[in-house]
mmCIF file of the C-alpha atoms, coordinates in Angstrom:
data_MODEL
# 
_entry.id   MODEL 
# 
loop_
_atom_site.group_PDB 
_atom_site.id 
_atom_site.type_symbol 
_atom_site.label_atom_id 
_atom_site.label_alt_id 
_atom_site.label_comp_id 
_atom_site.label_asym_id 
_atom_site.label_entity_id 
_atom_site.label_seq_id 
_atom_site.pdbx_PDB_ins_code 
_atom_site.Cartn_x 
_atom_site.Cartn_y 
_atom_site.Cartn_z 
_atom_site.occupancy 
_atom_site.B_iso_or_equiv 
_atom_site.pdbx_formal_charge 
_atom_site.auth_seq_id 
_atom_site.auth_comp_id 
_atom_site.auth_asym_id 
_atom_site.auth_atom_id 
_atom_site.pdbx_PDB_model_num 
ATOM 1   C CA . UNK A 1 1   ? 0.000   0.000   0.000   1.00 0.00 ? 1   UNK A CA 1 
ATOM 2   C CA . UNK A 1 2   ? 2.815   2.304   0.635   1.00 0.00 ? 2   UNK A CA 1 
ATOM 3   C CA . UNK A 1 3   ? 4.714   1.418   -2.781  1.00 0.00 ? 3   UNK A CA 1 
ATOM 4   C CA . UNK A 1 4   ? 1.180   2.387   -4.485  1.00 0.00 ? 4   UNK A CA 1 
ATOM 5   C CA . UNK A 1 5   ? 1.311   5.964   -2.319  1.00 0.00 ? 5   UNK A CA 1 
ATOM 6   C CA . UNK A 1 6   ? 4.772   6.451   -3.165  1.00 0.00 ? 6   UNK A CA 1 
ATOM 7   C CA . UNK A 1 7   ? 4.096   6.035   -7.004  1.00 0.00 ? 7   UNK A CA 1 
ATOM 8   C CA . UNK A 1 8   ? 0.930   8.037   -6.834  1.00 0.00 ? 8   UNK A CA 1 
ATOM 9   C CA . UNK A 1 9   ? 2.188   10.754  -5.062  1.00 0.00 ? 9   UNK A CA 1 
ATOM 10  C CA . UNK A 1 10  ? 5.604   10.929  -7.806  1.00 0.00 ? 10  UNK A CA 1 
ATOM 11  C CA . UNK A 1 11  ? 3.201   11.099  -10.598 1.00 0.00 ? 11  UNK A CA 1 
ATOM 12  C CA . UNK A 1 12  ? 1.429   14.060  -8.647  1.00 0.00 ? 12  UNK A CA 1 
ATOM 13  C CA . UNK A 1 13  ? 4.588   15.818  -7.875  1.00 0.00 ? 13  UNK A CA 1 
ATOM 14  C CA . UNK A 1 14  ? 5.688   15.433  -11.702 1.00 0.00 ? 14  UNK A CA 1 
ATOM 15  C CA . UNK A 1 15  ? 2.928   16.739  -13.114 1.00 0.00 ? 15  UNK A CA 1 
ATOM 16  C CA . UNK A 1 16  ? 3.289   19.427  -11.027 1.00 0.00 ? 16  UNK A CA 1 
ATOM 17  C CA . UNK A 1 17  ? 6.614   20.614  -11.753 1.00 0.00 ? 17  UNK A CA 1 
ATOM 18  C CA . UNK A 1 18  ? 5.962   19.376  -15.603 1.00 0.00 ? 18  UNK A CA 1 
ATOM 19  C CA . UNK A 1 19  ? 3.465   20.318  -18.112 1.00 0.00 ? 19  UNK A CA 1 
ATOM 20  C CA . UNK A 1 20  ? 1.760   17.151  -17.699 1.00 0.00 ? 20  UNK A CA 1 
ATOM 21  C CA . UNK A 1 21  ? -1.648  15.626  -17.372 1.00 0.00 ? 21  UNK A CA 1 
ATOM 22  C CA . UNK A 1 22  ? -3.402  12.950  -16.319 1.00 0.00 ? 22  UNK A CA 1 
ATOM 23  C CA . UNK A 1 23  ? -6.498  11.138  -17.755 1.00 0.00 ? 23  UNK A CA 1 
ATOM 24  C CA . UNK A 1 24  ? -9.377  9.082   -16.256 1.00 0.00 ? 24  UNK A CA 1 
ATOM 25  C CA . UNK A 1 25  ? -11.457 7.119   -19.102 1.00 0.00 ? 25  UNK A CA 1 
ATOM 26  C CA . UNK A 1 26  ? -14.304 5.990   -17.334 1.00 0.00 ? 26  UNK A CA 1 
ATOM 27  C CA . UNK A 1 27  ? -15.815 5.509   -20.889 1.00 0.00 ? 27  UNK A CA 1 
ATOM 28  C CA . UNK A 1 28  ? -14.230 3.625   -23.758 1.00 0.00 ? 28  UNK A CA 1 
ATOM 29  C CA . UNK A 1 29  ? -16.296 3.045   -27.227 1.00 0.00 ? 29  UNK A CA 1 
ATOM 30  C CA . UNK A 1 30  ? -14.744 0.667   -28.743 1.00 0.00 ? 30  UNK A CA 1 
ATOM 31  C CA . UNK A 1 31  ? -15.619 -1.001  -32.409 1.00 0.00 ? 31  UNK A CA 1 
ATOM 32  C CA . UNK A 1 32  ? -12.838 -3.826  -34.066 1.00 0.00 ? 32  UNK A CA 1 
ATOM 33  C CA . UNK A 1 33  ? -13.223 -5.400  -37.168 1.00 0.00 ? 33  UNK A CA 1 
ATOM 34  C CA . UNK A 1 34  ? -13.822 -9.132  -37.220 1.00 0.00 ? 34  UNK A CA 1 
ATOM 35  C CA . UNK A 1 35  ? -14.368 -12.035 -39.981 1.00 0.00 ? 35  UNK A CA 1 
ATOM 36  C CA . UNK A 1 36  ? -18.054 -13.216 -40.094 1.00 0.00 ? 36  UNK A CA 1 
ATOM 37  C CA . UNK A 1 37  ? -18.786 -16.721 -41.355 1.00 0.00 ? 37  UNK A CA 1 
ATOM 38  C CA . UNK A 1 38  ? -19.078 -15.638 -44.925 1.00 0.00 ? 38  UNK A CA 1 
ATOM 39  C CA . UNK A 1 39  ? -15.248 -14.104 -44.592 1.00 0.00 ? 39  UNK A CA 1 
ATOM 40  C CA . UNK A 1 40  ? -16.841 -10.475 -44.037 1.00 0.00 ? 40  UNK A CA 1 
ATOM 41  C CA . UNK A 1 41  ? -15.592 -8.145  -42.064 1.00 0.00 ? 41  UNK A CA 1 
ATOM 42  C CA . UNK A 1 42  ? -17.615 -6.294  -39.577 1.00 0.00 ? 42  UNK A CA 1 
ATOM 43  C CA . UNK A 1 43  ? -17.774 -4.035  -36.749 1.00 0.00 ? 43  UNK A CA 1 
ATOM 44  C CA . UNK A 1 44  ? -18.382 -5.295  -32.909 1.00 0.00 ? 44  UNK A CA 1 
ATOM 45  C CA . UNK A 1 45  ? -18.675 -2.998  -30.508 1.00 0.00 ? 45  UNK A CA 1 
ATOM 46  C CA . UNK A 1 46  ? -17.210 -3.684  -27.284 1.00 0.00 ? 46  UNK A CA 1 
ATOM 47  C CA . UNK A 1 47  ? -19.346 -3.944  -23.979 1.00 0.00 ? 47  UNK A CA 1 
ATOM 48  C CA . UNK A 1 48  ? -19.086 -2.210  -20.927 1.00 0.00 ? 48  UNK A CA 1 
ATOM 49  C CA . UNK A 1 49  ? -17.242 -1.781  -18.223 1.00 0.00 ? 49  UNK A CA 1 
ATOM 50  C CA . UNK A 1 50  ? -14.249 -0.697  -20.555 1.00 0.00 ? 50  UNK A CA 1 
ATOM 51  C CA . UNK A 1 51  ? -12.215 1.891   -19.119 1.00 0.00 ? 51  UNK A CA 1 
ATOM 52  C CA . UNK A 1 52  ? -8.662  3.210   -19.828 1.00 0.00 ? 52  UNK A CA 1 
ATOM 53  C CA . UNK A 1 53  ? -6.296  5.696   -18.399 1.00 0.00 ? 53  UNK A CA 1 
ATOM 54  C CA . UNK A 1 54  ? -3.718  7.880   -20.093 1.00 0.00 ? 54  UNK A CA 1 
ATOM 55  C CA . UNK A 1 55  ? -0.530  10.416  -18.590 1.00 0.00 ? 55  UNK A CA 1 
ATOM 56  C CA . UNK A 1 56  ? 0.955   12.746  -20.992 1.00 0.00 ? 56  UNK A CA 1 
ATOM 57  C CA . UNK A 1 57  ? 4.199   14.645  -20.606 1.00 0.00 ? 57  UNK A CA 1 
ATOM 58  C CA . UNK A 1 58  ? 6.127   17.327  -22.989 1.00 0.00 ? 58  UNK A CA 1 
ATOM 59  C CA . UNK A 1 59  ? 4.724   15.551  -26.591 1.00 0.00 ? 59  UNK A CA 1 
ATOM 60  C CA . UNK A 1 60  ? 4.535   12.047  -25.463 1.00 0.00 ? 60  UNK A CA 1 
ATOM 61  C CA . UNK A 1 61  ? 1.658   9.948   -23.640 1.00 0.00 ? 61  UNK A CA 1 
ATOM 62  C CA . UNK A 1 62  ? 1.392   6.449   -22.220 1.00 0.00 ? 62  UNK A CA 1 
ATOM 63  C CA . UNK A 1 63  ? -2.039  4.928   -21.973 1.00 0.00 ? 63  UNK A CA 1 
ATOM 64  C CA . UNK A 1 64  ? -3.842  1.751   -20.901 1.00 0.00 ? 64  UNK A CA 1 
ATOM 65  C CA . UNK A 1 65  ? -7.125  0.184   -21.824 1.00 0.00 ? 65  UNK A CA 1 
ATOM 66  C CA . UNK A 1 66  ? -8.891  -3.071  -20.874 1.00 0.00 ? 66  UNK A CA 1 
ATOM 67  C CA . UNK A 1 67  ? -11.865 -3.750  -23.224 1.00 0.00 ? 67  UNK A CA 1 
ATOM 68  C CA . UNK A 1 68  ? -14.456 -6.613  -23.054 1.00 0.00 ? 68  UNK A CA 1 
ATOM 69  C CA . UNK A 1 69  ? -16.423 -7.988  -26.100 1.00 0.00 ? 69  UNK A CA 1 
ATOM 70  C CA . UNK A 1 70  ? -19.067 -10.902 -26.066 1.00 0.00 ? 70  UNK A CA 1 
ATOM 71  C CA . UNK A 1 71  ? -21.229 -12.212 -29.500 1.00 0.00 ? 71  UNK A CA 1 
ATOM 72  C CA . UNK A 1 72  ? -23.903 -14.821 -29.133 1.00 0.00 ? 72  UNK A CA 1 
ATOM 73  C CA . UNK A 1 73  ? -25.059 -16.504 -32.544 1.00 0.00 ? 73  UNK A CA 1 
ATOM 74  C CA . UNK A 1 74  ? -28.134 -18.807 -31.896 1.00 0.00 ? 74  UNK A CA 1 
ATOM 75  C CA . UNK A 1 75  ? -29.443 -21.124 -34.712 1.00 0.00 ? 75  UNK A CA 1 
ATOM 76  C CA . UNK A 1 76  ? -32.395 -23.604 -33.435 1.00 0.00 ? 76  UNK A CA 1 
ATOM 77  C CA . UNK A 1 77  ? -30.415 -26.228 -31.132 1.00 0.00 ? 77  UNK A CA 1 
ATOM 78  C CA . UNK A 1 78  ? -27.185 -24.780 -31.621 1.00 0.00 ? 78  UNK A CA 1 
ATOM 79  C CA . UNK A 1 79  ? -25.645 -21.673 -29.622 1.00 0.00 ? 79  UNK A CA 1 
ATOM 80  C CA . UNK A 1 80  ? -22.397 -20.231 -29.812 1.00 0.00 ? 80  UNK A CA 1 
ATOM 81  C CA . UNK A 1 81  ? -21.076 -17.551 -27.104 1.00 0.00 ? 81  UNK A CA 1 
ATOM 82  C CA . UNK A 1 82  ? -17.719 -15.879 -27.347 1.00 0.00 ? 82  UNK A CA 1 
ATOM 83  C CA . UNK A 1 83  ? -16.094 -13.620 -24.936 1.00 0.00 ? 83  UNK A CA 1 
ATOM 84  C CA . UNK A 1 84  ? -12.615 -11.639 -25.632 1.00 0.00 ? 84  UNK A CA 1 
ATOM 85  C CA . UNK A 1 85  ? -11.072 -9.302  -23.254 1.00 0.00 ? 85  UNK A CA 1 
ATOM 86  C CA . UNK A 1 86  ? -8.286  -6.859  -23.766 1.00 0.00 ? 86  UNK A CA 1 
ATOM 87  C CA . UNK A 1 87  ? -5.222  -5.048  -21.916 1.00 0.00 ? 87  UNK A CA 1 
ATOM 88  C CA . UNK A 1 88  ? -2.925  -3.038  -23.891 1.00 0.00 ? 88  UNK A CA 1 
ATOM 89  C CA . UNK A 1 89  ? -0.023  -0.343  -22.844 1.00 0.00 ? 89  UNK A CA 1 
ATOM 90  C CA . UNK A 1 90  ? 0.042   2.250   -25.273 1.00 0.00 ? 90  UNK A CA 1 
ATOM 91  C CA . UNK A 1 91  ? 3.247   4.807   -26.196 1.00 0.00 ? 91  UNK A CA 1 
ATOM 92  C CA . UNK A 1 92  ? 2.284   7.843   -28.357 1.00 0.00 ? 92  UNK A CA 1 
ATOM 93  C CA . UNK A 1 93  ? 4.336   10.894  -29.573 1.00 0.00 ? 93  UNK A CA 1 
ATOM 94  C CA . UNK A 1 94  ? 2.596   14.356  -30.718 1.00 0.00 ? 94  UNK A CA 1 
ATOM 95  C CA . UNK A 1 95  ? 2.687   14.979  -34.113 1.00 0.00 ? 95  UNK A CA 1 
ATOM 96  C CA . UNK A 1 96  ? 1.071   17.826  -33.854 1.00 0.00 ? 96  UNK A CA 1 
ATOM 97  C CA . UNK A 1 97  ? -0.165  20.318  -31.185 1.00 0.00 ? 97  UNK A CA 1 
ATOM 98  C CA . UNK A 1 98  ? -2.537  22.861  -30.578 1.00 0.00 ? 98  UNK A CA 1 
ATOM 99  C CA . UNK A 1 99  ? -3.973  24.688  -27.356 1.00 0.00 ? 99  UNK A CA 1 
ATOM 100 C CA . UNK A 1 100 ? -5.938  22.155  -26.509 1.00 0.00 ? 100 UNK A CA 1 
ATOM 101 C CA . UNK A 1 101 ? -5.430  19.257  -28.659 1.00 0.00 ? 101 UNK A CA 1 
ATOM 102 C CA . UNK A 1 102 ? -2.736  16.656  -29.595 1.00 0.00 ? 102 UNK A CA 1 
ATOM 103 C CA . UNK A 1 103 ? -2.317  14.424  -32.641 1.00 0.00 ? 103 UNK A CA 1 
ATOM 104 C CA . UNK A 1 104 ? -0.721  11.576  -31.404 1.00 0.00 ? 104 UNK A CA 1 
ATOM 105 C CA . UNK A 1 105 ? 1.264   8.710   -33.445 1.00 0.00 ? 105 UNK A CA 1 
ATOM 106 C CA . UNK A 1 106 ? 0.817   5.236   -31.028 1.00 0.00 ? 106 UNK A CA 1 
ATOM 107 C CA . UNK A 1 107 ? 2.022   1.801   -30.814 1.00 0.00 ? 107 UNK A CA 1 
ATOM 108 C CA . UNK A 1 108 ? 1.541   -0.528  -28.131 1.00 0.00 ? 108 UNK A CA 1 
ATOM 109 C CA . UNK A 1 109 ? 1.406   -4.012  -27.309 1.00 0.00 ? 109 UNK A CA 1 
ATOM 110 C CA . UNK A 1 110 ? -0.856  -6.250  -24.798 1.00 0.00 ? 110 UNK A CA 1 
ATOM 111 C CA . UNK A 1 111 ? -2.730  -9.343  -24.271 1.00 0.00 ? 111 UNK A CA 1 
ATOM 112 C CA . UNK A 1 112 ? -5.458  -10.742 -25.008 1.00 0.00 ? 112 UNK A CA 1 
ATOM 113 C CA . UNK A 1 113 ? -7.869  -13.825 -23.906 1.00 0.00 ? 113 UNK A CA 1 
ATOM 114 C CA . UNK A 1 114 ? -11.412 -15.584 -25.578 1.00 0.00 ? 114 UNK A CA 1 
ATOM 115 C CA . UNK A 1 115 ? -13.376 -18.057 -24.230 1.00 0.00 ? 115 UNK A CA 1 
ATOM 116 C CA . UNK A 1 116 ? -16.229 -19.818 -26.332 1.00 0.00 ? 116 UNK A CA 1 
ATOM 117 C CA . UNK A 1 117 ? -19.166 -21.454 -24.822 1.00 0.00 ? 117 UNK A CA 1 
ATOM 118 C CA . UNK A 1 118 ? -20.891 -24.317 -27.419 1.00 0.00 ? 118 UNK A CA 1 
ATOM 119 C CA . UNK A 1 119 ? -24.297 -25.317 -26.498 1.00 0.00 ? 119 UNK A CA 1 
ATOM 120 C CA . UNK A 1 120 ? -25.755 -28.045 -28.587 1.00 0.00 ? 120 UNK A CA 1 
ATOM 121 C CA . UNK A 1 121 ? -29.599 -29.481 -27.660 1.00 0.00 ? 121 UNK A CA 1 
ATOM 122 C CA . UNK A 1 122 ? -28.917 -28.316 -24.014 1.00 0.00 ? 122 UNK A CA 1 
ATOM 123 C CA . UNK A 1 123 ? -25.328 -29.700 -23.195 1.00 0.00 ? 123 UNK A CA 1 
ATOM 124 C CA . UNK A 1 124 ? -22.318 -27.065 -23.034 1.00 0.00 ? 124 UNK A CA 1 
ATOM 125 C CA . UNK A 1 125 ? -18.712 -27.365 -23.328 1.00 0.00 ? 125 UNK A CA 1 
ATOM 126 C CA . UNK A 1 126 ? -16.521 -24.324 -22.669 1.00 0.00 ? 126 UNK A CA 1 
ATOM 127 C CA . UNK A 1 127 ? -13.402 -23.664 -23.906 1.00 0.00 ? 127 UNK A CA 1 
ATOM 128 C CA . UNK A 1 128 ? -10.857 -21.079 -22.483 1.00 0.00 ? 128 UNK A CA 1 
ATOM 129 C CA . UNK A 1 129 ? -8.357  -20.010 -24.741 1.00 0.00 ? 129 UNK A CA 1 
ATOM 130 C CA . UNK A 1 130 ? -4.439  -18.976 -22.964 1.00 0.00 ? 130 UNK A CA 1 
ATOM 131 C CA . UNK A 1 131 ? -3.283  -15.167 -23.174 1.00 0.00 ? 131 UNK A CA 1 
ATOM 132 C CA . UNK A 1 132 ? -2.226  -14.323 -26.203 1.00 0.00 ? 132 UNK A CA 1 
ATOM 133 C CA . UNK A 1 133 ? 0.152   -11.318 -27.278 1.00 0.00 ? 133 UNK A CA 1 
ATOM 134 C CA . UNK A 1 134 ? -1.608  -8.224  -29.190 1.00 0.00 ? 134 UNK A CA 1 
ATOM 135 C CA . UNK A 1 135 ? 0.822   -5.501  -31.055 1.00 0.00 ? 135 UNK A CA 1 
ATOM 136 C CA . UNK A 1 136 ? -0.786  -2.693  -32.758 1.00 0.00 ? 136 UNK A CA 1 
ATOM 137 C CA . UNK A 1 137 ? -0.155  1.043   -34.147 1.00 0.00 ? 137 UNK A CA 1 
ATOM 138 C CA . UNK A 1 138 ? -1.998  3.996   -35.136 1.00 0.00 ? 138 UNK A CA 1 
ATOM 139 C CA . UNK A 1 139 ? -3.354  7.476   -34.330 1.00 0.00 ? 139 UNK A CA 1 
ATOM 140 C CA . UNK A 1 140 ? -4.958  9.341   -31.695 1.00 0.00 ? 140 UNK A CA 1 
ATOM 141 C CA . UNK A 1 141 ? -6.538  12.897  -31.419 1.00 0.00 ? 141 UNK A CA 1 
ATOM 142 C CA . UNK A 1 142 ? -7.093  14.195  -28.009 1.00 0.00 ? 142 UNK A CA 1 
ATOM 143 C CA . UNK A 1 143 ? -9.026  17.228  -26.927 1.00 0.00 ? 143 UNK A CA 1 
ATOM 144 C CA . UNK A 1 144 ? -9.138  19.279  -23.675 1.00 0.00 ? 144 UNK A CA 1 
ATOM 145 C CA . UNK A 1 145 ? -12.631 20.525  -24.196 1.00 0.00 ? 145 UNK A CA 1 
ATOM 146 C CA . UNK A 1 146 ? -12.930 22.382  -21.128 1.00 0.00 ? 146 UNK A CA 1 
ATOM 147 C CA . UNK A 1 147 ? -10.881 22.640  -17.942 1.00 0.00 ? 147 UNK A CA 1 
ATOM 148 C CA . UNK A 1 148 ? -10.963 18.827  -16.694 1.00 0.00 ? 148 UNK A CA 1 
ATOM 149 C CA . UNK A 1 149 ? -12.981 17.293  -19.434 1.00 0.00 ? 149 UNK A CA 1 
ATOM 150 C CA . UNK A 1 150 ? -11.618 15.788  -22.597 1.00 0.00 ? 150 UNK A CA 1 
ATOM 151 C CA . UNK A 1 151 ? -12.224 13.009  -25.051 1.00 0.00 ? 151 UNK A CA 1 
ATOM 152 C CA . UNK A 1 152 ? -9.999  11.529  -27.404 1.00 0.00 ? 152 UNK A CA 1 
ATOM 153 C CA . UNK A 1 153 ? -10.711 9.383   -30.690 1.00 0.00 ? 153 UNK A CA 1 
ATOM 154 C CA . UNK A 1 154 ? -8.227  6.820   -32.773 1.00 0.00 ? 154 UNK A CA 1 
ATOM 155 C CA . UNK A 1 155 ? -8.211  4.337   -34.787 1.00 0.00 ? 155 UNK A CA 1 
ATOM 156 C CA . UNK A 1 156 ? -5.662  1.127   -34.590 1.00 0.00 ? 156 UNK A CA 1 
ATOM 157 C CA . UNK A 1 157 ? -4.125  -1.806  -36.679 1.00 0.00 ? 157 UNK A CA 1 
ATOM 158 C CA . UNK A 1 158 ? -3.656  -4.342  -34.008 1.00 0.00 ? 158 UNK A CA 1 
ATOM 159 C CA . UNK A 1 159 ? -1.883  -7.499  -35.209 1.00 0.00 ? 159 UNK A CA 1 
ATOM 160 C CA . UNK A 1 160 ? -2.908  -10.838 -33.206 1.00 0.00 ? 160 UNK A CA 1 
ATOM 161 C CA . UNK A 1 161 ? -1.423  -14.660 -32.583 1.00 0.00 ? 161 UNK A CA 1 
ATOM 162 C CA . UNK A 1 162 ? -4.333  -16.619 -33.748 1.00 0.00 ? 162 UNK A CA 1 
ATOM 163 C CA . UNK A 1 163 ? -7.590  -14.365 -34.666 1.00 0.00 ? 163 UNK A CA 1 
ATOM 164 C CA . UNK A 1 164 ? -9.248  -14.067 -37.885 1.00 0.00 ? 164 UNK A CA 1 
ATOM 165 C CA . UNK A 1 165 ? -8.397  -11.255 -39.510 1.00 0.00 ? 165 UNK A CA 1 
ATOM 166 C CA . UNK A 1 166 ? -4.424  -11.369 -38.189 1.00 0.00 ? 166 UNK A CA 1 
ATOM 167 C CA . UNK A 1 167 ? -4.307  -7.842  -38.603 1.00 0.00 ? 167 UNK A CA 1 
ATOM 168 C CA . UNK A 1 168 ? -7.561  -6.128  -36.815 1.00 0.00 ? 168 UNK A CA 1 
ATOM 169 C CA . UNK A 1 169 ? -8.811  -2.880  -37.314 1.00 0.00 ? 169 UNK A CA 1 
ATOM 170 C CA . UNK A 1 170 ? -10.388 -1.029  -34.414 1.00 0.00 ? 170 UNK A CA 1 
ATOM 171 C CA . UNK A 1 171 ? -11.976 2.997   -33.631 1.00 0.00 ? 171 UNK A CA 1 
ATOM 172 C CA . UNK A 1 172 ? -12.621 4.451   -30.307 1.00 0.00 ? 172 UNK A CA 1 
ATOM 173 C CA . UNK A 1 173 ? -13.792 6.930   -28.183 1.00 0.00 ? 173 UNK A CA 1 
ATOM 174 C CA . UNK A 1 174 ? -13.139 7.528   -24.831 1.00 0.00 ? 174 UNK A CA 1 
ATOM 175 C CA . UNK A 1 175 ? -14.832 10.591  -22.408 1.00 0.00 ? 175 UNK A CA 1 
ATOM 176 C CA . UNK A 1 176 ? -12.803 10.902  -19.222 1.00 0.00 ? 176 UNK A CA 1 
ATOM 177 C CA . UNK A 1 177 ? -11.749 14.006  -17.006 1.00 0.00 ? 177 UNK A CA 1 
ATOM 178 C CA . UNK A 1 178 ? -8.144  15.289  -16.505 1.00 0.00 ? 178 UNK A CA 1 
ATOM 179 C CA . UNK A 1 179 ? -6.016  16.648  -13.747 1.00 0.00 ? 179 UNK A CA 1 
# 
């Protein structure tokens, strides 16, 4: 508990003595691009809670997000449930800079997990798959709408071990307040 104090009380002093913020992202929109069964891709949005927080300093900003996404097909006898959950660390450097906005350039890395739940004429079988790694890039615009209230909006490439598409696209939106 005191390691946690120490750490939270360095990023406080920082920011103080640095032109630097920090965000809370109580909201996070996600949607990601995923192969249907007729090899289309569409957009699933993630469900709640997803949530993210972000520190910026000088032009660059680290962030993290943990997103959750479930999709149940049902066909007569036959159900299919699939849950995937997300945690990413995120490195960005401003592009470009206004007053109150940022263009940010990000890459990151994380992991990731899915579980899929079979049901066939009543009996189940689960399957839990191990964490997998999760690299991705791409671009994030930030604004500072008013004094402690921003959003921000991106969209990502994130490359994965064993999903279909390998390479998935995703946009977001997150609302949060900053200090």
């Amino acid at each position: 508990m005191r390691i946690k104090r120490s750490i939270l009380g360095a990023v406080i002093l920082f920011s103080c003595l640095a032109e630097a913020n920090v965000y809370i992202w109580p909201v996070l929109l996600k949607a990601r691009g995923e192969l249907t069964e007729n090899q289309a891709l569409e957009l699933r949005s993630n469900d709640f809670p997803s949530f993210g927080a972000s520190y910026s300093f000088d032009r660059w900003i680290i962030s993290i997000d943990r997103s959750l996404y479930s999709n149940e097909s049902d066909s007569g006898n036959v159900s299919i449930e699939t849950q995937y959950s997300d945690f990413a660390i995120w490195g960005g450097y401003s592009l470009f800079q206004g007053e109150i906005w940022d263009l940010y350039a990000v890459v990151g890395s994380g992991v990731y997990q899915q579980k899929i739940e079979t049901t066939v004429s009543g009996l189940s079988t689960s399957n839990r798959s191990s964490e997998k790694s999760l690299v991705g890039m791409g671009a994030e615009y930030l604004l500072r709408v008013t004094p402690y209230f921003s959003f921000a909006t991106g969209a990502k490439l994130n490359w994965t071990q064993d999903l279909e598409p390998e390479f998935i696209p995703e946009l977001y939106l997150k609302l949060g307040a900053y200090f």
